[in-house]
Each structure stands twice: as C-alpha cells, then as structure tokens.
FIVEX-26977 format. One line per 4 residues: number of its first residue (from 1); their letters; for each residue x, y, z of C-alpha. Coordinates in nm, 4 decimals, always signed. Example, Ala and Ser with C-alpha at 12.3 -4.5 7.8 and 13.67 -1.06 7.14 Angstrom:
<recs>
1 = as = +1.2300,-0.4500,+0.7800; +1.3670,-0.1060,+0.7140 .
</recs>
This chain:
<recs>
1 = xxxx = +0.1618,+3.7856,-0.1590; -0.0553,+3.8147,+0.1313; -0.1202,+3.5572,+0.3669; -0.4745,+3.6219,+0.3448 .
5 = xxxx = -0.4194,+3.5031,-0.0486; -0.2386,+3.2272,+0.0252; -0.4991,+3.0705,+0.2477; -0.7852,+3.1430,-0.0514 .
9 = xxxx = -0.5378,+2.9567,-0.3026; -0.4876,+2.6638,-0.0163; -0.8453,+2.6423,-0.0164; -0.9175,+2.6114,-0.4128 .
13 = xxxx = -0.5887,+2.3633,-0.4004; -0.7868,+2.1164,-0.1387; -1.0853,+2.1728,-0.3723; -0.9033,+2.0318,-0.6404 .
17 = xxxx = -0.7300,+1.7993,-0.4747; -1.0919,+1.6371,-0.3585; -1.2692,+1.6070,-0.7079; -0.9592,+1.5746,-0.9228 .
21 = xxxx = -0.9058,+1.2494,-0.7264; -1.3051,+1.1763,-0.7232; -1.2680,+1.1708,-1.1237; -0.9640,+0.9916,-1.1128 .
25 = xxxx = -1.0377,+0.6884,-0.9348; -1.3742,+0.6431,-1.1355; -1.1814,+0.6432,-1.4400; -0.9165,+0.4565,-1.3415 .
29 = xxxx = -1.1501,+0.1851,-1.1570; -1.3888,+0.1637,-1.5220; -1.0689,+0.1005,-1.7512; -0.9461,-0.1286,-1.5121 .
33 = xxxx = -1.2330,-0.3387,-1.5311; -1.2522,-0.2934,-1.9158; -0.9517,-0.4535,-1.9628; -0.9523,-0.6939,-1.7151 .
37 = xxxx = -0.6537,-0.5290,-1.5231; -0.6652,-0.6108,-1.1445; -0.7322,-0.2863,-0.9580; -0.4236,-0.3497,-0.7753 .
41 = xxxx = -0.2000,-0.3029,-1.0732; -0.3345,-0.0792,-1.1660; -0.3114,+0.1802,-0.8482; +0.0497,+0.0317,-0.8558 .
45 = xxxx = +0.1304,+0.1507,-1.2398; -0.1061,+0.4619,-1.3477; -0.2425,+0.5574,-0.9899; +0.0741,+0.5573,-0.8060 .
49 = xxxx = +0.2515,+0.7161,-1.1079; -0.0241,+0.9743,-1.1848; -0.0840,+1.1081,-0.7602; +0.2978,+1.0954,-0.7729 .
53 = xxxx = +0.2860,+1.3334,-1.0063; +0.3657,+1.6359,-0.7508; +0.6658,+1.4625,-0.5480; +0.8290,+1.4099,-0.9169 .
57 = xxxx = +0.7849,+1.8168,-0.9994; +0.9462,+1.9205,-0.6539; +1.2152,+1.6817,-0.6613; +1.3175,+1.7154,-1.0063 .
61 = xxxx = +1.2994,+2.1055,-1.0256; +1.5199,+2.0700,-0.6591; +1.7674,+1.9009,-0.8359; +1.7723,+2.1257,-1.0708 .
65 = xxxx = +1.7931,+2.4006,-0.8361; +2.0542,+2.1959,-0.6413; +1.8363,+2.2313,-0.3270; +1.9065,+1.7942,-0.3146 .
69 = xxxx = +1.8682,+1.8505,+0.1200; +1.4827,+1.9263,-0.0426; +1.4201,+1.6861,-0.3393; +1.5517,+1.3573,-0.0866 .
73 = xxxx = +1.3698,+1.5563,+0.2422; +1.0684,+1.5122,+0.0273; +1.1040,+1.1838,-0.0665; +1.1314,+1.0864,+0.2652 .
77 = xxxx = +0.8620,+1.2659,+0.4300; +0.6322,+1.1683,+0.1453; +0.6851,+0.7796,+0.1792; +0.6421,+0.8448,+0.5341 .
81 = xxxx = +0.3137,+1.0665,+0.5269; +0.2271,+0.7631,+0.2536; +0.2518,+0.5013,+0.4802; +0.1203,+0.6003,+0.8451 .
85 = xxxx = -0.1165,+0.8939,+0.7122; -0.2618,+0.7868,+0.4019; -0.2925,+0.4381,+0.5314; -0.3683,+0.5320,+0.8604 .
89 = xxxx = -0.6253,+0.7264,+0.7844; -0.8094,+0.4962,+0.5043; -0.8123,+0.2538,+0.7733; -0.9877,+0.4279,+1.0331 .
93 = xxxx = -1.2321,+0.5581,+0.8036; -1.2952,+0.1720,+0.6974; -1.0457,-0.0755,+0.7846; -0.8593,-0.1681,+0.4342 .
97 = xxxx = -0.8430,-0.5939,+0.3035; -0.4892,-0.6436,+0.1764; -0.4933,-0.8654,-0.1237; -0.2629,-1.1907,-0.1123 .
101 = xxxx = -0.0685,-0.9743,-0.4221; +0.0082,-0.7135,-0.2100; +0.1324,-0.9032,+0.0815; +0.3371,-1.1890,-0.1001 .
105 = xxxx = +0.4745,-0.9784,-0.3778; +0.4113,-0.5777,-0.3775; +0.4873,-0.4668,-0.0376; +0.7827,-0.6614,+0.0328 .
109 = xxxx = +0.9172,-0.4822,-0.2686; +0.8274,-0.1830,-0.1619; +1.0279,-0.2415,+0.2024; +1.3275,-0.3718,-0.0272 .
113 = xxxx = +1.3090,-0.0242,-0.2223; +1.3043,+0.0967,+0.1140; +1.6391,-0.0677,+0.2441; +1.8131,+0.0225,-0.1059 .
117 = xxxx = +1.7240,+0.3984,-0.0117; +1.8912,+0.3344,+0.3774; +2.2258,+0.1568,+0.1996; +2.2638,+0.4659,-0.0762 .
121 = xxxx = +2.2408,+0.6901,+0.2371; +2.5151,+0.5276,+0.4624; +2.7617,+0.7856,+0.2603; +2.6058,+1.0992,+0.2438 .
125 = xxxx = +2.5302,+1.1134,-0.1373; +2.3867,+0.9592,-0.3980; +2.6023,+0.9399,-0.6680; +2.5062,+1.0150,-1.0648 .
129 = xxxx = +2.5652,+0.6072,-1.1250; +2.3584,+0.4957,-0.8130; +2.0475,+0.7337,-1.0049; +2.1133,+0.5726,-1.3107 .
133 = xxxx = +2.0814,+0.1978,-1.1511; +1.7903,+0.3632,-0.9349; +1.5998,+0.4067,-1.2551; +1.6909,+0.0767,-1.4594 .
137 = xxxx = +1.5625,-0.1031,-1.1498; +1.2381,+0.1008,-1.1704; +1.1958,+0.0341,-1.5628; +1.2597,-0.3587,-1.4376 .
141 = xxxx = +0.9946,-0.3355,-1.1906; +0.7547,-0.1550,-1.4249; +0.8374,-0.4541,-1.7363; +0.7465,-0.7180,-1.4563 .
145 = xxxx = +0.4064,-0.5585,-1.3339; +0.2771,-0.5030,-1.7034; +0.3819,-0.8842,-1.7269; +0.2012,-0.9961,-1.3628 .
149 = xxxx = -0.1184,-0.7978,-1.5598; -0.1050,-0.9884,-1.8790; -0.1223,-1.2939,-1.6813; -0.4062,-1.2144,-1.4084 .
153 = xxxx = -0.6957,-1.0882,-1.5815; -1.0164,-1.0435,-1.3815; -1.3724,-1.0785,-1.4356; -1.4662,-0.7370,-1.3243 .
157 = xxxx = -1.6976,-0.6227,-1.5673; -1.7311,-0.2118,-1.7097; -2.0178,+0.0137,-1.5547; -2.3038,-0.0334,-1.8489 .
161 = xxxx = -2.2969,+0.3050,-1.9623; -1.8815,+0.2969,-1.9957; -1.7559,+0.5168,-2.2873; -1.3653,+0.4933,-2.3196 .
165 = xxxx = -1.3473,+0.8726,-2.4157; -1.5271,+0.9143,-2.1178; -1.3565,+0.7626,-1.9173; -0.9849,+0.8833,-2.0742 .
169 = xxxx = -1.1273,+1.2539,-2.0042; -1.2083,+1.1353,-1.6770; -0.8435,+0.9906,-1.5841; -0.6762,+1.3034,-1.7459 .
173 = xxxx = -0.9083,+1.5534,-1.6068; -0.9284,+1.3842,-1.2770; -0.5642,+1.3416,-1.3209; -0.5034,+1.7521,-1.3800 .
177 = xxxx = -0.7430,+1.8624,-1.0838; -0.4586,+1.6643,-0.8764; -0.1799,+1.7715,-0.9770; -0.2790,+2.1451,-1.0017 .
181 = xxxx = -0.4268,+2.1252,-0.6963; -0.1119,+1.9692,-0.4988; +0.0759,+2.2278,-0.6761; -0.1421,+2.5321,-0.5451 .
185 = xxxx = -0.1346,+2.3903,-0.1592; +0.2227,+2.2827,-0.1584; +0.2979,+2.6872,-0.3487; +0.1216,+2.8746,-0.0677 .
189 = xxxx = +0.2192,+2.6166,+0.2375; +0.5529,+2.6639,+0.1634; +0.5372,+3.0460,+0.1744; +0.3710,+2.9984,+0.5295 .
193 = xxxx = +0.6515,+2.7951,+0.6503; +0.9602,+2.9389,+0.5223; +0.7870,+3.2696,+0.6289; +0.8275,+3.1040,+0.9858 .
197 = xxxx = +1.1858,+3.0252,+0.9873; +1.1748,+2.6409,+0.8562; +1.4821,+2.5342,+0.7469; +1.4864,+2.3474,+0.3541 .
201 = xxxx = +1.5657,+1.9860,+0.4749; +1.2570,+2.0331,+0.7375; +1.0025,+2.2381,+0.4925; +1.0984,+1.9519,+0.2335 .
205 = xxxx = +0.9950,+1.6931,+0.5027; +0.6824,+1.8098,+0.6438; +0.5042,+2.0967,+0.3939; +0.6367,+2.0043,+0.0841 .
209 = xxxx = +0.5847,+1.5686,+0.1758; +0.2529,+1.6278,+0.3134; +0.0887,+1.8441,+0.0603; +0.2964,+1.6736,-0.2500 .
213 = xxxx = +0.1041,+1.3302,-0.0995; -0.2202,+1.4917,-0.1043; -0.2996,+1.3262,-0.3960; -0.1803,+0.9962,-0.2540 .
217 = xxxx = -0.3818,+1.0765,+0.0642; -0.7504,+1.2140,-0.1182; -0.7180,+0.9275,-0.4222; -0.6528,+0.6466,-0.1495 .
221 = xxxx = -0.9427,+0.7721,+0.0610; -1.1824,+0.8139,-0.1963; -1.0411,+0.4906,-0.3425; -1.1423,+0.2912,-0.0367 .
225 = xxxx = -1.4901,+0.5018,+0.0376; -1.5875,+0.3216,-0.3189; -1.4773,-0.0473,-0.1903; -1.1766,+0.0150,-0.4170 .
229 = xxxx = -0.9473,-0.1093,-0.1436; -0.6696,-0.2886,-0.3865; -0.6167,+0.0800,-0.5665; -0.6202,+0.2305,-0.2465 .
233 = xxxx = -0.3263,-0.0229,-0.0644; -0.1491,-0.0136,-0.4096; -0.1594,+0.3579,-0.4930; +0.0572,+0.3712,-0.1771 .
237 = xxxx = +0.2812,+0.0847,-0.2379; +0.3298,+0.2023,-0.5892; +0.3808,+0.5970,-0.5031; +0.6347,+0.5008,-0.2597 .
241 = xxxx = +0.8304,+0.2549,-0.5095; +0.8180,+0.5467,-0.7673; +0.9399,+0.7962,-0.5326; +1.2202,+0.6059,-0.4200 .
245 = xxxx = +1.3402,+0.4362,-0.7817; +1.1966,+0.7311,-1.0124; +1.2309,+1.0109,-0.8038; +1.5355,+0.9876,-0.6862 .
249 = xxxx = +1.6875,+0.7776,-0.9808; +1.5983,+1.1417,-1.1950; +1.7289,+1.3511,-0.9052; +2.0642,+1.1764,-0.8725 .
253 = xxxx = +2.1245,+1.1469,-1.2573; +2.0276,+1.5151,-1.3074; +2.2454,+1.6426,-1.0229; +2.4549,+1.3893,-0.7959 .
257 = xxxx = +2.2589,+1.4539,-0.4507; +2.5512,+1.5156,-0.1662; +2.3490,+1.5271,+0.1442; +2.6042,+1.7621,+0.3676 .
261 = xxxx = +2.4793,+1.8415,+0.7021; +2.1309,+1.6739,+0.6488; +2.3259,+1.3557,+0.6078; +2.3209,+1.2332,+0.9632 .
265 = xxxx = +1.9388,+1.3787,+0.9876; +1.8429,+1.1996,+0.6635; +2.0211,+0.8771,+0.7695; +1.8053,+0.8364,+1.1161 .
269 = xxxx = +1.4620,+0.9200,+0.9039; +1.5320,+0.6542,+0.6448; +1.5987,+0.3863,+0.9659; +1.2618,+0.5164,+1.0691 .
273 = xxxx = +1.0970,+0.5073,+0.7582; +1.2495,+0.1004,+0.7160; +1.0877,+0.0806,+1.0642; +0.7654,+0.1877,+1.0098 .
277 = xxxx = +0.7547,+0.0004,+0.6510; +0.7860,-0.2989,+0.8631; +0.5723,-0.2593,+1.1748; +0.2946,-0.1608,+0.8254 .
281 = xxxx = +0.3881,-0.4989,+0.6598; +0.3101,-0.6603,+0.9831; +0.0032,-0.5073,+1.0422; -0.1155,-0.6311,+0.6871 .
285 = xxxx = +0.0129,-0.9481,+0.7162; -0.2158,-1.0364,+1.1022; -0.5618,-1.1086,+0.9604; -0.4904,-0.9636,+0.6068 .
289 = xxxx = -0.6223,-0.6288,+0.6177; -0.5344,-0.3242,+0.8537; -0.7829,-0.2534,+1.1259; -0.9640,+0.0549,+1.2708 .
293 = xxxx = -0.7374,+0.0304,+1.6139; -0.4126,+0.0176,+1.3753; -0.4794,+0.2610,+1.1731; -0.5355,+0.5242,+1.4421 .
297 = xxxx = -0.1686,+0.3530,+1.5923; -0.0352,+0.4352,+1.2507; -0.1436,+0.7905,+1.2804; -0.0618,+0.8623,+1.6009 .
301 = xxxx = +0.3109,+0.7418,+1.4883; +0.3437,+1.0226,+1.2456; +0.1730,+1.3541,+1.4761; +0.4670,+1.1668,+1.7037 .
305 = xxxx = +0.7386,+1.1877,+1.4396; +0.6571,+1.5249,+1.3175; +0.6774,+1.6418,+1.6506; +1.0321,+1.5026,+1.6821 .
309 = xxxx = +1.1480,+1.6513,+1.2950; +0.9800,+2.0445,+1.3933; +1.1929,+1.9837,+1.7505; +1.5087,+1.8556,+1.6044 .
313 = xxxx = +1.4866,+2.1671,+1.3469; +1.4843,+2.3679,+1.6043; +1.7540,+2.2000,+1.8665; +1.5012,+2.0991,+2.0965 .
317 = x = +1.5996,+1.7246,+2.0680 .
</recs>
C-alpha cells in the first residue's frame, strides 16, 4: 500500500472519527436525560465503554497474537494520551467543572485502578489469575455504578422532538463512525511507523494509544463544546478504568502477558502514569474544575513524555 493511500484513508478515519463522535454524544446526552441518568454515569458506563471500543480490538487481537509488549504498551499510552491530551486539550478549549461525583468517588477510583496496574507490573507479567480478578473487579465496579444511577436521578429533561429510535440509531451510528474510524487511522499510522523502524512496545505506546484514544479525545471535545462537561471528565475516567480492568483483565485471561524486556520500560511508564493521575486529581480538586493555564501544563507534559518514549526507543536516553 502506498503511502500516498494511507494518508487518504487517515484522512476519511479523522472524518469519521469527528461526526461519529458528533452523533454519539447527542444520543448519548438525549437518553441520558430521558431516563434521568446523570451525564456523568453515563460517559463513565456507555461512553467510556463505547470510545473504548478501539483500545479493546488492539489489545485483545495482541493477545491473541501474543504481541502482550503491544496490547499493555497500549494500555498505557492510551490512559496516558487520556489523561494529559484529552483532558488537556478540553480544557484549553474551555476550562472543564469537575462534578463533586467525580472528585469524591470516580477519579480516586480511577488512580486506585491505576496503582493496581503499577503492583501487577512489579514482576514482569500478568498472570492468567491476576486477568481473571482484573475483570471480576471491573464487573464489581460496573454493578455499583448502575446502583449510584438508580439512586441519583436528575431532572434533566429530553430535547422536545426526542424519538428513542432516533436517538438508539444515533448512539449506534455515532457509535460505528468511531470505531471504524479509529480503526482506519490507527491501520494506516501504524504502517507509517513500523515503516520507520518503531519498535512494538513503542508503536503500541504512541501510534496505536494515540489514535485508539481518538475517540476518547473527539467525543470528550465535542462533549464539552456542548456544555456536556460531566460526559466529557467521565468518558475519560471511565475509558481509563475499562482499559485497565477490561482490557487487560481479557488480555491476561486470553494469554498470560509476560512483559520480557519491556518490563523495566513498562514499569517506569506506569510510575509516570500514577504520577500524572495524581498531579490531574489535584488539579481537579483546586477550585473544582481544570483551568485554561492547566490544561496547556497537562499538554505540554505529554509532547514532553513522548519525546522521552521516541528517545528511549532509540537509546538516546
């Protein structure tokens, strides 16, 4: 294939990306408010699940494969494009409220997934067992937050003209735009960058994360453009809970993940991913929303630690 081609596929995949995720929050944000779901759970529970869509297919056909140096290379790079990038970003564009939910309850969950991930790590594998417990805590988590939505209903009331087909069509079309699209731009990236040399464990954390958290990244954008800003803070919290319980719960119980010589490299990325979970919490936490100023911080962090991943690949650093 042509690299000429591979651009002009790239370019329908963005395409995608943008109004699959334009679709998909509308939907999302009208059966929400038909059923008196917070928008927080539900970018925690169908968002998060549905723009994670992408990471799940990579991971799951690494595994497979028994490329595991890609399927937990992508997990990490994606829950660190999630939170600086896709954050980041959002923020500058319009700084994002955090909800007293997310704060109290969702994120510190998320860093606790996040710690869980570091601990599994310390031995270079994850065994077949430690996928299995992965996943029951995910189904736990998943029990609890339809539970949290029984109990909080909200007054939000459905655009006049809603139509539940309407909207379903919307979710599933919006839903299929996404995840066709991420699949297209992560396809032809890839090509680029192997075609340059890139080793698996570094495609897996910078192609493959970034353009498997697209949908993350467009949905949380467009999310926040339409004052959705409780889908947009919990699609990430959410996607990155997923990709660490579901992801790699299905990984490890498919194929027991031995890390081998990205061990040491995927041990110092999951310290900095706990890291930058935290300096994130703490951003939310002063004043209850993430400014304009921290937001660009939070970008400049990750041009910073991609520089440091393409150097270390190469024996730079």
């Amino acid at each position: 294939m042509s690299i000429l081609l591979n651009i002009l596929l790239l370019v329908v995949g963005f395409v995608l990306l943008i109004k699959g995720a334009d679709f998909f929050v509308d939907g999302a944000a009208a059966l929400a408010a038909k059923f008196k779901v917070p928008a927080l759970i539900i970018g925690l529970t169908i968002v998060a699940m549905g723009t994670s869509a992408p990471e799940l297919a990579v991971s799951i056909t690494s595994a497979l494969k028994g490329a595991n140096a890609l399927a937990v290379s992508n997990v990490i790079g994606s829950n660190t494009f999630n939170m600086l990038m896709v954050l980041g970003v959002c923020s500058v564009i319009m700084p994002i409220a955090v909800s007293d939910a997310a704060i109290k309850r969702d994120f510190p969950l998320s860093i606790v997934a996040t710690v869980l991930f570091l601990i599994l790590v310390l031995d270079g594998q994850i065994t077949r067992i430690e996928g299995i417990i992965l996943l029951t805590i995910f189904v736990c988590y998943i029990a609890y937050t339809i539970i949290i939505a029984r109990k909080n209903k909200t007054d939000d009331e459905p655009p006049k003209d809603f139509k539940p087909l309407v909207c379903v069509l919307s979710i599933l079309g919006g839903l299929a735009g996404i995840v066709f699209g991420g699949d297209l731009v992560v396809d032809n990236a890839q090509e680029i960058a192997l075609a340059a040399g890139m080793s698996e464990a570094l495609t897996g954390l910078t192609i493959c994360a970034i353009g498997t958290s697209l949908p993350e990244l467009v949905t949380s954008v467009t999310a926040s453009r339409k004052g959705q800003n409780d889908m947009a803070v919990g699609n990430v919290i959410g996607s990155n809970i997923f990709n660490i319980l579901m992801i790699l719960g299905v990984s490890g119980a498919i194929s027991p993940i031995a890390l081998g010589d990205a061990a040491f490299n995927n041990l110092v990325d999951v310290i900095i991913l706990v890291g930058i979970s935290i300096i994130t919490y703490i951003f939310c936490v002063t004043g209850k929303k993430i400014s304009r100023w921290q937001g660009g911080v939070m970008v400049i962090l990750y041009a910073a630690y991609m520089a440091y991943a393409i150097m270390r690949n190469y024996g730079i650093v």
